[in-house]
N, CA, C and O atoms as CSV, one atom per row, in Angstrom:
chain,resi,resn,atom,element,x,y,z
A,1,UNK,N,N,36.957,-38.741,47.906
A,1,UNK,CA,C,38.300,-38.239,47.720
A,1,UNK,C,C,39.005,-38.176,49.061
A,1,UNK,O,O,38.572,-37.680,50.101
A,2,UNK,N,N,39.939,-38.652,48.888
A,2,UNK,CA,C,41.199,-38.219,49.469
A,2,UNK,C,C,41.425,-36.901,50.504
A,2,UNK,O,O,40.715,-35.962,50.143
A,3,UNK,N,N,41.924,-36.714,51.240
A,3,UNK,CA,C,42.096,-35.222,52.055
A,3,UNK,C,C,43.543,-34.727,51.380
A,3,UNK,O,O,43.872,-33.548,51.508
A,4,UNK,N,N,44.161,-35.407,50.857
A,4,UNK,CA,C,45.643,-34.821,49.971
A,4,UNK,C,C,44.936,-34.680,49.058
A,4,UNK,O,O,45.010,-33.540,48.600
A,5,UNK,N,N,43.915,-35.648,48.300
A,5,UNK,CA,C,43.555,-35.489,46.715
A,5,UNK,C,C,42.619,-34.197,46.568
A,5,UNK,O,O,42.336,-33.612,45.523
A,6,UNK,N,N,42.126,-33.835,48.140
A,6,UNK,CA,C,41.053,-32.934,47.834
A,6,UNK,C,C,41.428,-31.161,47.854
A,6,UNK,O,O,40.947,-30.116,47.417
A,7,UNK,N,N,42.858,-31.726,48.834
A,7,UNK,CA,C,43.861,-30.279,48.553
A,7,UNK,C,C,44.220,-29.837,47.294
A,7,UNK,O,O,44.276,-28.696,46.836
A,8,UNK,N,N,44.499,-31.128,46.711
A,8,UNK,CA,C,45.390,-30.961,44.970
A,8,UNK,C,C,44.248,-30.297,44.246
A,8,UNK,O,O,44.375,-29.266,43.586
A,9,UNK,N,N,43.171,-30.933,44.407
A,9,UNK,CA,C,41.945,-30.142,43.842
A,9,UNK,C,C,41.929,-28.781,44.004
A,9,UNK,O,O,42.063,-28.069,43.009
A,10,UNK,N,N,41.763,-28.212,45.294
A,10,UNK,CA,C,41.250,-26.821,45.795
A,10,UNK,C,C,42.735,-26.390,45.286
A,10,UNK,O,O,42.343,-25.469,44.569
A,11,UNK,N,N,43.669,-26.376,45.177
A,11,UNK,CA,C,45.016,-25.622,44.479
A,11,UNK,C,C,44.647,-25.827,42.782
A,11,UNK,O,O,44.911,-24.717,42.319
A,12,UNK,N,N,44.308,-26.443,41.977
A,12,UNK,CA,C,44.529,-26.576,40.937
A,12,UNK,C,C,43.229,-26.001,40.388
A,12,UNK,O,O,43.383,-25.404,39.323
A,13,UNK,N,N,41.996,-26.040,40.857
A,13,UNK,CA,C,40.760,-25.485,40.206
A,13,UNK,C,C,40.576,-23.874,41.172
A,13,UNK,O,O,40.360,-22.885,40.471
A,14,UNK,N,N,40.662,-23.653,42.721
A,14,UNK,CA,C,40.404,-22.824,43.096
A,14,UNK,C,C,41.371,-21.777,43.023
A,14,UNK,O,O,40.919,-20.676,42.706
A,15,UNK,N,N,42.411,-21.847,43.209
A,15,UNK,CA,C,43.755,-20.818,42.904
A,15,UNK,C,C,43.634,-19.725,41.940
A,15,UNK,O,O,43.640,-18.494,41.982
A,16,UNK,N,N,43.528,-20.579,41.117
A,16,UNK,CA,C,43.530,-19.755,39.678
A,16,UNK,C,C,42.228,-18.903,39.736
A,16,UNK,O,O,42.239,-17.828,39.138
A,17,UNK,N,N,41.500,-19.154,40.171
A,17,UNK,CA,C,40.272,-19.013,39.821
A,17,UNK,C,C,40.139,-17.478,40.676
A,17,UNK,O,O,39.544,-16.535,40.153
A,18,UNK,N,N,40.659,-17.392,41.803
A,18,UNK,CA,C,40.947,-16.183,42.745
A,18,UNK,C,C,41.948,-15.525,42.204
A,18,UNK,O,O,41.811,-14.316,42.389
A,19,UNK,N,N,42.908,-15.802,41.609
A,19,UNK,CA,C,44.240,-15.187,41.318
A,19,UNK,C,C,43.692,-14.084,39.982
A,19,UNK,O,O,43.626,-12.862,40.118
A,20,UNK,N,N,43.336,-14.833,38.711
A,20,UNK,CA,C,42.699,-14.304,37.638
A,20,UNK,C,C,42.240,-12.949,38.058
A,20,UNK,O,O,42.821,-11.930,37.684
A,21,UNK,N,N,40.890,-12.939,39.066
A,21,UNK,CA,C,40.541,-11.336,38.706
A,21,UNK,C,C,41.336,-10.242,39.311
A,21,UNK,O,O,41.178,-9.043,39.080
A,22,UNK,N,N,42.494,-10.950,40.372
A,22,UNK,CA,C,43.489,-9.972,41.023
A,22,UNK,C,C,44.731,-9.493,40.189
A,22,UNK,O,O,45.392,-8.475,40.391
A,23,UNK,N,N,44.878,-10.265,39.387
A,23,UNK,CA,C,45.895,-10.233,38.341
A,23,UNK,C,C,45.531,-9.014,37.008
A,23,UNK,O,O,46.241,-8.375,36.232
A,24,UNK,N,N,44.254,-9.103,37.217
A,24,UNK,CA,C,43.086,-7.962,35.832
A,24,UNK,C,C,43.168,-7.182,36.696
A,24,UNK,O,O,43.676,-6.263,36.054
A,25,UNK,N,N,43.007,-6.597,38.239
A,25,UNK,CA,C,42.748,-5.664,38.709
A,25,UNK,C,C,44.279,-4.870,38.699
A,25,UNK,O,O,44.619,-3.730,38.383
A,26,UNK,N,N,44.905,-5.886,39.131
A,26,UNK,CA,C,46.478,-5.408,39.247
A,26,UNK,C,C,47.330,-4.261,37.926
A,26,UNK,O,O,48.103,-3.305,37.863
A,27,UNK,N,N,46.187,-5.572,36.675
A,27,UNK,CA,C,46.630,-5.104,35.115
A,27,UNK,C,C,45.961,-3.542,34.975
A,27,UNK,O,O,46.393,-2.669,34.222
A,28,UNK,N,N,44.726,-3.408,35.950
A,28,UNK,CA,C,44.190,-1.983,35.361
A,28,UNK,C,C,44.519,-1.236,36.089
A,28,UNK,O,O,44.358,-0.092,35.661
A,29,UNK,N,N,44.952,-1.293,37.092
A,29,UNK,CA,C,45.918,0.015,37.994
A,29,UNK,C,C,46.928,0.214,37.303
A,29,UNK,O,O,46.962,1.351,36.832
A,30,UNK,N,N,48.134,-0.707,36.939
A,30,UNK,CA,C,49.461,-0.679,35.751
A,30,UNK,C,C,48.976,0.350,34.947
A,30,UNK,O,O,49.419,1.499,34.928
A,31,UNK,N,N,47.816,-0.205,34.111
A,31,UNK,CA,C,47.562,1.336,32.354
A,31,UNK,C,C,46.930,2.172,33.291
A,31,UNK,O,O,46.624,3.175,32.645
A,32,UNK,N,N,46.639,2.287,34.217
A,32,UNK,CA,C,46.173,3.947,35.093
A,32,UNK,C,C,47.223,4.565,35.443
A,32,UNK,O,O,47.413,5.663,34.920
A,33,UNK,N,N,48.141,4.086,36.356
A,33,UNK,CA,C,49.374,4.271,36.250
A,33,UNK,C,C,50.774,4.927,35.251
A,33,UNK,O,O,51.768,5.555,35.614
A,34,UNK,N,N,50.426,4.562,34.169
A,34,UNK,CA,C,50.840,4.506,32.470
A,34,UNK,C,C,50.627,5.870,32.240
A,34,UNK,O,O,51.390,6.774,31.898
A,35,UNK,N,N,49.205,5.825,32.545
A,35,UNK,CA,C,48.392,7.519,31.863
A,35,UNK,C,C,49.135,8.542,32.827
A,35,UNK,O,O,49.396,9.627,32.306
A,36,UNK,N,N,49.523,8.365,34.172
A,36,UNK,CA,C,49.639,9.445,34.955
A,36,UNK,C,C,51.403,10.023,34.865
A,36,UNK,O,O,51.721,11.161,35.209
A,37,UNK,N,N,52.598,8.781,34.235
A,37,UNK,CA,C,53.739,9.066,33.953
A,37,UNK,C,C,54.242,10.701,33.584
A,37,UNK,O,O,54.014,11.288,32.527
A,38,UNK,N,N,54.766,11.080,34.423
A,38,UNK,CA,C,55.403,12.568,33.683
A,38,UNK,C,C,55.098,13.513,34.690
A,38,UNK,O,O,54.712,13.302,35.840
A,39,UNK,N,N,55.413,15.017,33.878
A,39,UNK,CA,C,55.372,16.100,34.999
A,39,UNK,C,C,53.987,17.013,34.714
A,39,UNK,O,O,53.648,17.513,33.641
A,40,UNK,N,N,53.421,17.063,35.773
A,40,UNK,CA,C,51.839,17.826,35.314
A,40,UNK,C,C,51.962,19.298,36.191
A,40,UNK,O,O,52.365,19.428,37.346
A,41,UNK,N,N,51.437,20.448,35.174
A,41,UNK,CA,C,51.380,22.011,36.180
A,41,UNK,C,C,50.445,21.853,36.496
A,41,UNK,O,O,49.556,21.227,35.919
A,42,UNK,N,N,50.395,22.698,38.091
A,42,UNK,CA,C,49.266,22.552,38.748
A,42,UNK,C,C,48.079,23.742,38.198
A,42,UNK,O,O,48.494,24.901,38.194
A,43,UNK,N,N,46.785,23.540,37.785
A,43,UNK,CA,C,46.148,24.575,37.278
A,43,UNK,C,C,45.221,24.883,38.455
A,43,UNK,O,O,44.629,25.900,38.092
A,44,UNK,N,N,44.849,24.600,39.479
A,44,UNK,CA,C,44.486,25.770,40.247
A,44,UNK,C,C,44.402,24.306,41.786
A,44,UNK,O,O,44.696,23.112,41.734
A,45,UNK,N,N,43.841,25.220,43.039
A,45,UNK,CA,C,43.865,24.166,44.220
A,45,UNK,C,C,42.571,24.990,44.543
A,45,UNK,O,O,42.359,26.194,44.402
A,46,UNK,N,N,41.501,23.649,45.177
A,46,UNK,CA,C,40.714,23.952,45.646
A,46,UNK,C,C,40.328,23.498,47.038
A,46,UNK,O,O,40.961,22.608,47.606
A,47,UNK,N,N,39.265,24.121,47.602
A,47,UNK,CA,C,39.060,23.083,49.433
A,47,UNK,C,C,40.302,23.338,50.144
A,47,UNK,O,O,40.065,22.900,51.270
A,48,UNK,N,N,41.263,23.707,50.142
A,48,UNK,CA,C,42.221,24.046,50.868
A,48,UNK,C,C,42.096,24.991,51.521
A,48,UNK,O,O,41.828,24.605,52.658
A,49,UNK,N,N,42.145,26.446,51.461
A,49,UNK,CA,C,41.993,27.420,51.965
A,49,UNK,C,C,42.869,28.951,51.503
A,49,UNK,O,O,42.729,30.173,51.494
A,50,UNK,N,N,44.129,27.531,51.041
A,50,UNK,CA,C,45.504,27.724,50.471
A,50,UNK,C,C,45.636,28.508,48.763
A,50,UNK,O,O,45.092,27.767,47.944
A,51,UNK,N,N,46.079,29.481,48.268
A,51,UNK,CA,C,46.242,29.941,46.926
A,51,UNK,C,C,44.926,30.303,46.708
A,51,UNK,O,O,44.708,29.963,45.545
A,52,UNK,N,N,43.769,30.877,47.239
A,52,UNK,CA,C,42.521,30.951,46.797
A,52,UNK,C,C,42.289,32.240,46.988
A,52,UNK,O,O,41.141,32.648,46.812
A,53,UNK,N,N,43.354,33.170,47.398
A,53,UNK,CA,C,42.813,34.865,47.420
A,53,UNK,C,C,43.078,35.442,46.499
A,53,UNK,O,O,43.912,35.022,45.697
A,54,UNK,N,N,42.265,36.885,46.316
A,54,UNK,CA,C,42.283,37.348,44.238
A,54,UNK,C,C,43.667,37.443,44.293
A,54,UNK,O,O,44.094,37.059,43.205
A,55,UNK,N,N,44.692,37.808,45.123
A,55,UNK,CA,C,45.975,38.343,44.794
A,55,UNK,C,C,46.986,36.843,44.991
A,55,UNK,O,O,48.206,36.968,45.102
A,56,UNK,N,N,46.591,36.014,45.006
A,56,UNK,CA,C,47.073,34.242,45.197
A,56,UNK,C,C,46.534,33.066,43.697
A,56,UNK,O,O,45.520,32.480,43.318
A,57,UNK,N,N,48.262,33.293,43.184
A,57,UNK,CA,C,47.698,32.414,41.884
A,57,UNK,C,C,48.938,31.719,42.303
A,57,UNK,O,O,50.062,32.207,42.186
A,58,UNK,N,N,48.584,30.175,42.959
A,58,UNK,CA,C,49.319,29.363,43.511
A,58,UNK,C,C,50.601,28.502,41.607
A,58,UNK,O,O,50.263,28.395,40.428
A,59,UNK,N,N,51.437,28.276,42.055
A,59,UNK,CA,C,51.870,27.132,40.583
A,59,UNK,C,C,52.462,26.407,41.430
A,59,UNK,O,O,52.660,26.683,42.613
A,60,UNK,N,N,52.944,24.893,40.529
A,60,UNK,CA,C,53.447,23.937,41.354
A,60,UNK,C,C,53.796,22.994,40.037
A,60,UNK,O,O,53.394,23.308,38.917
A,61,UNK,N,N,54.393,22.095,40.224
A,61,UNK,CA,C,54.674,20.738,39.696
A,61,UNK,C,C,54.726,19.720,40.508
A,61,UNK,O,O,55.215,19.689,41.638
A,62,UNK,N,N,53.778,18.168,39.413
A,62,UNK,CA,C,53.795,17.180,40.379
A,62,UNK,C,C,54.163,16.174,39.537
A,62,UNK,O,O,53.257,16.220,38.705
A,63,UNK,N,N,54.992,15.179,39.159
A,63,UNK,CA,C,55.893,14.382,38.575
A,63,UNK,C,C,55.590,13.206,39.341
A,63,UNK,O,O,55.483,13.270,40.566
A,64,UNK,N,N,55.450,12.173,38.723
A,64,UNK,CA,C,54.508,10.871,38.657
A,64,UNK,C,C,55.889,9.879,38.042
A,64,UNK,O,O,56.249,10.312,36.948
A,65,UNK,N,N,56.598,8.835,38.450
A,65,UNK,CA,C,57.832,8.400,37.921
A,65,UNK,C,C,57.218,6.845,37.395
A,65,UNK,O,O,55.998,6.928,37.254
A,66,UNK,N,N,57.703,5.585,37.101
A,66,UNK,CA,C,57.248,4.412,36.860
A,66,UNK,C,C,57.389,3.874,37.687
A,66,UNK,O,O,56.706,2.860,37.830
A,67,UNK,N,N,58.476,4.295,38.825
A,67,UNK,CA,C,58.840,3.406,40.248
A,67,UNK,C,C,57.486,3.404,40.986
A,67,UNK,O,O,57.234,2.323,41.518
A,68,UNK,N,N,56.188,4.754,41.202
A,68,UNK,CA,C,55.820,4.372,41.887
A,68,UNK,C,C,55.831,5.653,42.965
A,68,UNK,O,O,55.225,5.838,44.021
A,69,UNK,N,N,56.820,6.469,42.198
A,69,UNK,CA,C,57.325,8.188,43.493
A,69,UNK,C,C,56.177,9.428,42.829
A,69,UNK,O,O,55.543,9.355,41.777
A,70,UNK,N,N,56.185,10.411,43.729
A,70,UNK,CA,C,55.695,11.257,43.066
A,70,UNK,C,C,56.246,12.303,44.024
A,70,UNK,O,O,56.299,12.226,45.252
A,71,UNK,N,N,56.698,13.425,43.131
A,71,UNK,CA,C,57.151,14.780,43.679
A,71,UNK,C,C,56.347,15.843,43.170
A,71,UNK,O,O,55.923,15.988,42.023
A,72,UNK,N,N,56.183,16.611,44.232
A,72,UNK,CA,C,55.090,17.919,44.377
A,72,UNK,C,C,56.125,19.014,45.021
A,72,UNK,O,O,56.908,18.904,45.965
A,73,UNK,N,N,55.788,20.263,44.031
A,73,UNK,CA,C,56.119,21.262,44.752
A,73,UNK,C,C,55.076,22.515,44.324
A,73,UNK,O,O,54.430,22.624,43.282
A,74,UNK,N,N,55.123,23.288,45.310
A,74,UNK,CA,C,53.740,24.173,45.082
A,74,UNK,C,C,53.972,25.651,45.983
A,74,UNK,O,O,53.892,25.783,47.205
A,75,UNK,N,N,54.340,26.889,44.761
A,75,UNK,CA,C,54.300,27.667,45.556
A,75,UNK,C,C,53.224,28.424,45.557
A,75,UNK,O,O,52.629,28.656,44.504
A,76,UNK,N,N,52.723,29.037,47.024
A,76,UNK,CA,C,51.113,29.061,47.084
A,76,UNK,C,C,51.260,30.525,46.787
A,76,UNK,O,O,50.230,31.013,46.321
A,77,UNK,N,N,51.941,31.089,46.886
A,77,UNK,CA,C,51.897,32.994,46.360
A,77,UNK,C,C,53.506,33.097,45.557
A,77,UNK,O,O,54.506,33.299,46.245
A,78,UNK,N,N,53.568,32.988,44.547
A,78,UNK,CA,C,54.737,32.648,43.532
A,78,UNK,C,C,55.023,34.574,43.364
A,78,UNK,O,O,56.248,34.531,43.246
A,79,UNK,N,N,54.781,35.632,43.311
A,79,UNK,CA,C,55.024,36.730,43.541
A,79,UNK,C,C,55.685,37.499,44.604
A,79,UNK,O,O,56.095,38.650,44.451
A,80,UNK,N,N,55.798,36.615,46.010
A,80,UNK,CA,C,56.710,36.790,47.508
A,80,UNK,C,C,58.019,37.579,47.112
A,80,UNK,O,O,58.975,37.206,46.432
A,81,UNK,N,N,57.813,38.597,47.643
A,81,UNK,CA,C,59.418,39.067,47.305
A,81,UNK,C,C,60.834,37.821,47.589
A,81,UNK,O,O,60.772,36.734,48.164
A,82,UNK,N,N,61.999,38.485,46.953
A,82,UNK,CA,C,62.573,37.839,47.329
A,82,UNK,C,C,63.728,38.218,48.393
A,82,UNK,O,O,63.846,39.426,48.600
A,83,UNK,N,N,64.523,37.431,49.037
A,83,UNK,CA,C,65.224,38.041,50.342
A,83,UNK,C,C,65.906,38.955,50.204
A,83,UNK,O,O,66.169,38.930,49.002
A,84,UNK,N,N,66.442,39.866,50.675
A,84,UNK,CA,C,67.240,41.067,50.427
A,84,UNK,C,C,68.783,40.404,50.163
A,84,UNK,O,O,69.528,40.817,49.274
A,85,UNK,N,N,69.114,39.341,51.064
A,85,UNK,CA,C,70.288,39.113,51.303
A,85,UNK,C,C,70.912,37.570,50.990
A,85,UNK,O,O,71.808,36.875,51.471
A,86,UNK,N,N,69.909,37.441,49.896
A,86,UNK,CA,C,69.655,35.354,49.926
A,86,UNK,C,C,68.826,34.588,51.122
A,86,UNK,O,O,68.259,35.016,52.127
A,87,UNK,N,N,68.951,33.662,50.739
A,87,UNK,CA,C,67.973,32.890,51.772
A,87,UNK,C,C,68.832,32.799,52.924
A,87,UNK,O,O,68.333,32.942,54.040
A,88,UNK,N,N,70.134,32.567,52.781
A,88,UNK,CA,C,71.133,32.313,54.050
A,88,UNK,C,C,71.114,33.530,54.820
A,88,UNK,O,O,71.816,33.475,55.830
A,89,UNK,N,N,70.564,34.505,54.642
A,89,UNK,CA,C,71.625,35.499,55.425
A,89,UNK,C,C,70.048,36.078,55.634
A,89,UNK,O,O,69.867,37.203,56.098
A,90,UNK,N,N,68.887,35.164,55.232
A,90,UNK,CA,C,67.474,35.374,55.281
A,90,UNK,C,C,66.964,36.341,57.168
A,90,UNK,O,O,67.300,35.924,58.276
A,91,UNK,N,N,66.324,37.312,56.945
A,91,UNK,CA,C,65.386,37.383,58.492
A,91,UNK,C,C,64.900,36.558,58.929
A,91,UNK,O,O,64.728,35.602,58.174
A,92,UNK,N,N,64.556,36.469,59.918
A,92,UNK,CA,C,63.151,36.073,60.341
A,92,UNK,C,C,61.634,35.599,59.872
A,92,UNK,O,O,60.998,34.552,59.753
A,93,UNK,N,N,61.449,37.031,59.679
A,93,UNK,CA,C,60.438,37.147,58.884
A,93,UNK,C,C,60.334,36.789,57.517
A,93,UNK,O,O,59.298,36.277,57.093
A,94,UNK,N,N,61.600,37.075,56.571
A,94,UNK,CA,C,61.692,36.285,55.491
A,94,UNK,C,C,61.591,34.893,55.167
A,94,UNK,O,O,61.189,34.380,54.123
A,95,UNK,N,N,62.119,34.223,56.479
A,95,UNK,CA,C,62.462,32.834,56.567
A,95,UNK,C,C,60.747,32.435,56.603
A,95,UNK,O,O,60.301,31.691,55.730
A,96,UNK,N,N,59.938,32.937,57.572
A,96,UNK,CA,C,58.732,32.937,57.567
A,96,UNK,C,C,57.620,32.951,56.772
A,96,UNK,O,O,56.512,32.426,56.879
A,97,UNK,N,N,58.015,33.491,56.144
A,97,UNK,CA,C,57.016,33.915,54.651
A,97,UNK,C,C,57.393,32.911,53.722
A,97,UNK,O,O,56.502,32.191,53.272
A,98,UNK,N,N,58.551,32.746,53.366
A,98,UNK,CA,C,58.984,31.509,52.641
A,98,UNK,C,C,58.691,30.429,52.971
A,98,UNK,O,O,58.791,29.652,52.022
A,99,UNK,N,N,58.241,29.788,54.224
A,99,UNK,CA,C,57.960,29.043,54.571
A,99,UNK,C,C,56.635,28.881,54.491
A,99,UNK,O,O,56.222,27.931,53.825
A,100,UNK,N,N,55.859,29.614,55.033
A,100,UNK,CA,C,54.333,29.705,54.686
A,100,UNK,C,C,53.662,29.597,53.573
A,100,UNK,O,O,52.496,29.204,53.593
A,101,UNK,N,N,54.443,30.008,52.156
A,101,UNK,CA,C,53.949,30.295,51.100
A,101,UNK,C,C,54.187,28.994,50.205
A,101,UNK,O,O,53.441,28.830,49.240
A,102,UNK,N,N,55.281,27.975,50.500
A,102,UNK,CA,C,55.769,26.730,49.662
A,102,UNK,C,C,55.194,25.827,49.932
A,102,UNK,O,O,54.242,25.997,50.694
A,103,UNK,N,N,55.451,24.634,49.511
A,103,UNK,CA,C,54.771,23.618,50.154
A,103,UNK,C,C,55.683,22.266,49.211
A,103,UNK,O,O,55.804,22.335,47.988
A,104,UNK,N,N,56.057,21.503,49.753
A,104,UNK,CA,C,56.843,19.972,48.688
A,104,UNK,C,C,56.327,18.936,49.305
A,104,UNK,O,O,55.903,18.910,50.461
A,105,UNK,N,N,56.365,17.925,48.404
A,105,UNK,CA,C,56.210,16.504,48.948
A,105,UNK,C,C,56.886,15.431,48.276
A,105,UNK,O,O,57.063,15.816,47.120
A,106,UNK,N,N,57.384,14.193,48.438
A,106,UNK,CA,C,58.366,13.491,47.653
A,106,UNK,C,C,57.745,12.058,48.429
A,106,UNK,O,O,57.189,12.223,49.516
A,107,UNK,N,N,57.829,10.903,47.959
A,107,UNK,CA,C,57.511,9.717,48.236
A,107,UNK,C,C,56.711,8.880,47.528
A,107,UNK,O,O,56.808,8.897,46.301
A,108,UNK,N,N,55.846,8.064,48.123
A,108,UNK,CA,C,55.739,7.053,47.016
A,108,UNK,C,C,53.828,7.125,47.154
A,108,UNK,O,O,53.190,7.470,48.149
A,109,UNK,N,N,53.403,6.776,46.111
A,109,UNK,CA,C,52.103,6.969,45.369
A,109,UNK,C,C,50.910,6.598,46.232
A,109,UNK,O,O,49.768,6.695,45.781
């Protein structure tokens, strides 16, 4: 054969032949993907360090889209008072605690 005829070969028998199981792998991430669509409550966090004291019952939502995004929000002590004066007109220390206790994330999968 040929060095053109032997290219036409390796494109027409080998191509496919590599492409196929990437195309099945591709297909079973898609229906994994499928299953995870929507908004899930968070039922507890572990290994963190975070929401794990008796008086710390963390909640959160994490929303899974088809694009590919996923948004998390998680407040780790959902009982925190709230500011005396709104968040704007927040202390210090308020600003602090609020900060410590939340947690978000937004981007892609």
């Amino acid at each position: 054969m040929s060095p053109c005829r032997w290219s036409w070969f390796l494109v027409r028998v080998f191509v496919p032949t590599v492409l196929a199981p990437a195309a099945r792998a591709q297909s079973s991430q898609d229906a994994v993907r499928q299953k995870f669509i929507g908004t899930w409550r968070l039922v507890a966090i572990e290994g963190t360090g975070r929401g794990t004291g008796p008086d710390e019952h963390p909640s959160g939502l994490t929303t899974y889209d088809s694009t590919g995004h996923v948004a998390v929000q998680i407040s780790f002590k959902p009982n925190r008072p709230a500011f005396a004066n709104g968040a704007r007109a927040g202390t210090v220390e308020e600003k602090a605690a609020a900060f410590d206790s939340y947690g978000a994330y937004y981007g892609n999968v």
